[in-house]
N, C-alpha and C positions, 0 to 999 in steps of 0.2 A: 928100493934097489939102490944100491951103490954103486960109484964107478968101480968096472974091472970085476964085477960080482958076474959068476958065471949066471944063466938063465933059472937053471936047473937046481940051484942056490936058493938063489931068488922065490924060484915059486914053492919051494919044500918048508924055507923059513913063514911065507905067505900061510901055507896049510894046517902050520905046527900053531900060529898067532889064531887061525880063525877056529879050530878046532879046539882048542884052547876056551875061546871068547863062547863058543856052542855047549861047551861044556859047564858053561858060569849061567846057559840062559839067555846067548846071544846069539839068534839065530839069524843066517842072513841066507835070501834066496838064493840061487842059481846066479842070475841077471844082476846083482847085487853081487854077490862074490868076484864076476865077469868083471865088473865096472870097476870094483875095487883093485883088481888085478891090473887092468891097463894104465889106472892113475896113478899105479906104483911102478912103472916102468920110466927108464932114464928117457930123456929126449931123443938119444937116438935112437927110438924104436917108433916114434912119431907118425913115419911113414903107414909102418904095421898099425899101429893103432887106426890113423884114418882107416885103412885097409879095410879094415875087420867093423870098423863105425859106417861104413857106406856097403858091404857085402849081409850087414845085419838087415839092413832096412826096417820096416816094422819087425822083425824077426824079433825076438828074442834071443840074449847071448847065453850060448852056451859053452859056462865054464871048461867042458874039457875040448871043447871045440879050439878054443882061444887058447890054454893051457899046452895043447901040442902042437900050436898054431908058432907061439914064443918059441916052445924047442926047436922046431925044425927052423927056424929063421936063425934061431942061433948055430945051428950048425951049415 
């Protein structure tokens, strides 16, 4: 993500890269897609990220859990 890149930017170019990378053979799970997604996010979303790292607990992250998690924060 870049500064000033809207959210919704952000996660659409994320989907087009991994869907892309799926299609060559590169397959990433659920929790793996999640993780990928929060460590692409600018620092000031930091907060949200712990957020979402201590509501997981053992859980398992679920990418569209976190996915409309970022939208609604951004708006």
């Amino acid at each position: 993500m870049t500064k000033g890149m809207l959210a919704a930017q952000h996660l659409n170019e994320l989907n087009i890269v991994t869907t892309q990378l799926s299609s060559v053979g590169f397959e990433f799970d659920e929790e793996v897609r999640t993780l990928i997604l929060l460590s692409s996010l600018l620092e000031i979303w930091n907060a949200t990220i712990t957020s979402v790292s201590r509501l997981s607990g053992s859980n398992k992250l679920k990418f569209n859990d976190v996915h409309d998690l970022v939208l609604n924060e951004e708006i």
